[in-house]
C-alpha positions, 0 to 999 in steps of 0.5 A: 184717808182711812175711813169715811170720817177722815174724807169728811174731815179732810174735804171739810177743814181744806175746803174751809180753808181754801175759801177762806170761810168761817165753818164748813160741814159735811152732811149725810142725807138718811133717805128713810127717816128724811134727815140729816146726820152732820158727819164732820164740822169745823170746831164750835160750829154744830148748828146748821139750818137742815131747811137750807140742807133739804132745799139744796138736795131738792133742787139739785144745786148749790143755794146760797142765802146771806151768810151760808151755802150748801152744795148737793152731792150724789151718790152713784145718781140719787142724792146722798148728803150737802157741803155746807159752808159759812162766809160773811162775803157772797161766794163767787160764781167760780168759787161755786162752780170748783164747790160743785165740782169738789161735792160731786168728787166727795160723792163719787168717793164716798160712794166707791168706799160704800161698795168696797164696803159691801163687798167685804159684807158680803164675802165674809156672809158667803163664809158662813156655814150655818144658813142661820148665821147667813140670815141673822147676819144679813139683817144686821150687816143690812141696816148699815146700808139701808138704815131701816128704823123699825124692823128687817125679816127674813121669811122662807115659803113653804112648798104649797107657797100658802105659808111664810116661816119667819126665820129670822126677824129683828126690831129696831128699839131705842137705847138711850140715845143709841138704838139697838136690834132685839129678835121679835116676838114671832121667830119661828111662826109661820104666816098665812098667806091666801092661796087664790093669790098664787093661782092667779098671780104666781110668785112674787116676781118685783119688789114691793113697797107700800105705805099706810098712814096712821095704821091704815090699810096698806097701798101700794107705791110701787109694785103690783097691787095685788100683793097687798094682802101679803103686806097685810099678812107680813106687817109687824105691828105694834105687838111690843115693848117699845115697838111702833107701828110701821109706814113704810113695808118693802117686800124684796122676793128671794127667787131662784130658778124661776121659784119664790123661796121666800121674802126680804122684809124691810120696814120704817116709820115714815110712809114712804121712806124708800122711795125712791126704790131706785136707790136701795136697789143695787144693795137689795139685789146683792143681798137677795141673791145671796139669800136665794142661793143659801135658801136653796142650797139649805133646801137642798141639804134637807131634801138629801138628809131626809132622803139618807135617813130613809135609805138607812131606815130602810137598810136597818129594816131589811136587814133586821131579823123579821120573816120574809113577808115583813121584808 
C-alpha cells in the first residue's frame, strides 16, 4: 500500500471479507484530546460505539458484545487505535485470536510507516538554513505526530537564564470544520523567569508536564515540582480571538553540552492529555535534539559576527587618520 489510508482500507475490506462479517472499521486513537478518529470503513457503515472502542484499549484486549467486536492494537508499546467488526453470529475463540494477531500487524506497520515519516521531517528540517525557518517548521511538522490542540512554542534562554525570548509560537484556531495554526499575540517577547529558581535548581534537566482544571493553579504530573513557576511563566492563556485556556502544559528542556538553550512548549485543553509522557517521547526527543543543535550553532554564529564586527571597527578606527594618542 502507498499510505496510511490504503493499509486501512486494505486491513478493513479483506478483514471484512474474510470473516464474512457485515462492516468493519478502523480507528485511530488520538491520546491528547481522548478520541477516536474512524480512519477507514465499510460503505453505509459510519456509526460505531466509541464506549466499546475505549473499553477495548483500556482493557488491552478483544471485547465482544451482541453484534460487534473491537481488537486493540499498539503502537510501538502504547495504544494506538481498535479494529472493529460487525457480524450478527458470535465470533469464535480462533477467529479472535487470527484478529489479535492481524491488529497487532496493523500497529507495528503503522508504526514503522510513522517513522519513516519522521525521518523524511526531519531530513528536510536539517536542510533549512535560516534557524527561523527550522523553528516555524518544527512547529508545524510537530502537530502531525503530537497532535496538540491549543498551542507549541519555541522559546530561547538568555545568557543570565532569568529570561525566555519567544521565537516562535502558533495557536491552534478553529476554521470551520477544519483547524488551523495562527502566530500568537507574544512572538518576540521575552518571558520573566525567577532567578532563585536556577540557584537552587539548575536548568531544566526532565521534561515536564503539568495540568490545572478549570484555569487553576498549575501541578505537576510528572517532573520536579519545582518548575511550576516556569509553567506558570510560559502558559499561554486565553489572550485571543478564538483562543482557550490551556489543561495540559509540556515543558520539553533544548540542552547542549550540559547548558539549557531553551524550551519546546507543547500544550492542549484537556488536563493531562500527554500522559502517559512515554508516548510522545521518541518523537520529542528527535525534535529536541535538532533544536538544541540549530540553537547552538545559531549562538555560535552570532557570537562570531559579533566578534568580526568588532575586528573591523577596530581596523576602521586604527586605521582612520586621527593622532596617535587617539590610536
Amino acid at each position: 500500500c502507498g499510505d496510511e489510508c490504503g493499509v486501512s482500507a486494505a486491513v478493513v475490506h479483506r478483514t471484512v471479507s474474510a470473516l464474512e462479517a457485515e462492516a468493519g472499521c478502523l480507528a485511530l486513537y488520538d491520546a491528547i484530546s481522548g478520541d477516536f478518529d474512524v480512519v477507514s470503513h465499510t460503505r453505509g457503515h459510519t456509526d460505531w460505539p466509541a464506549p466499546l472502542f475505549a473499553r477495548a484499549l483500556a482493557e488491552g484486549h478483544v471485547v465482544q458484545t451482541p453484534g460487534e467486536l473491537a481488537v486493540p492494537f499498539a503502537g510501538g508499546a502504547h495504544p494506538s487505535g481498535v479494529l472493529a467488526l460487525r457480524r450478527a453470529l458470535p465470533f469464535s475463540r480462533h477467529e479472535r485470536q487470527a484478529l489479535r494477531g492481524i491488529a497487532a500487524k496493523v500497529g507495528a506497520e503503522l508504526e514503522r510507516r510513522r517513522d519513516h515519516i519522521l525521518d523524511d521531517v526531519l531530513d528536510a528540517l536539517l536542510k533549512k538554513t535560516k534557524p527561523i525557518d527550522v523553528y516555524t517548521h518544527t512547529v508545524r511538522e510537530l502537530r502531525r505526530f503530537v497532535h496538540y490542540d491549543h498551542s507549541a512554542a519555541i522559546m530561547t534562554s538568555t545568557r543570565e537564564m532569568h529570561q525566555l525570548v519567544v521565537r516562535v509560537e502558533k495557536v491552534v484556531i478553529a476554521k470551520g470544520s477544519s483547524e488551523t495554526l495562527q502566530d500568537s499575540p507574544r512572538v518576540g517577547h521575552e518571558l520573566a523567569l525567577d532567578p532563585d529558581l536556577y540557584r537552587t535548581l539548575g536548568p531544566l534537566e526532565q521534561p515536564v508536564h503539568a495540568v490545572r482544571y478549570g484555569g487553576g493553579a498549575w501541578h505537576v504530573m510528572s517532573g520536579d515540582e519545582r518548575v511550576l513557576s516556569m509553567c506558570a511563566a510560559t502558559a499561554l492563556n486565553s489572550a485571543g480571538e478564538g483562543m482557550t485556556q490551556e489543561g495540559s502544559l509540556l515543558l520539553w528542556p533544548l540542552t547542549f553540552g550540559g547548558q539549557m538553550l531553551g524550551v519546546l512548549r507543547v500544550s492542549a485543553q484537556r488536563p493531562g492529555a500527554f500522559e502517559p509522557l512515554q508516548a510522545h517521547m521518541r518523537v520529542l526527543e528527535r525534535f529536541a535534539r535538532l533544536l538544541s543543535v540549530t540553537i547552538y550553532r545559531s549562538d555560535l554564529y552570532y557570537q562570531s559576527e559579533r566578534q568580526l564586527q568588532a575586528v573591523k571597527e577596530l581596523s576602521r578606527l586604527t586605521t582612520h587618520q586621527i593622532g596617535r594618542a587617539h590610536v
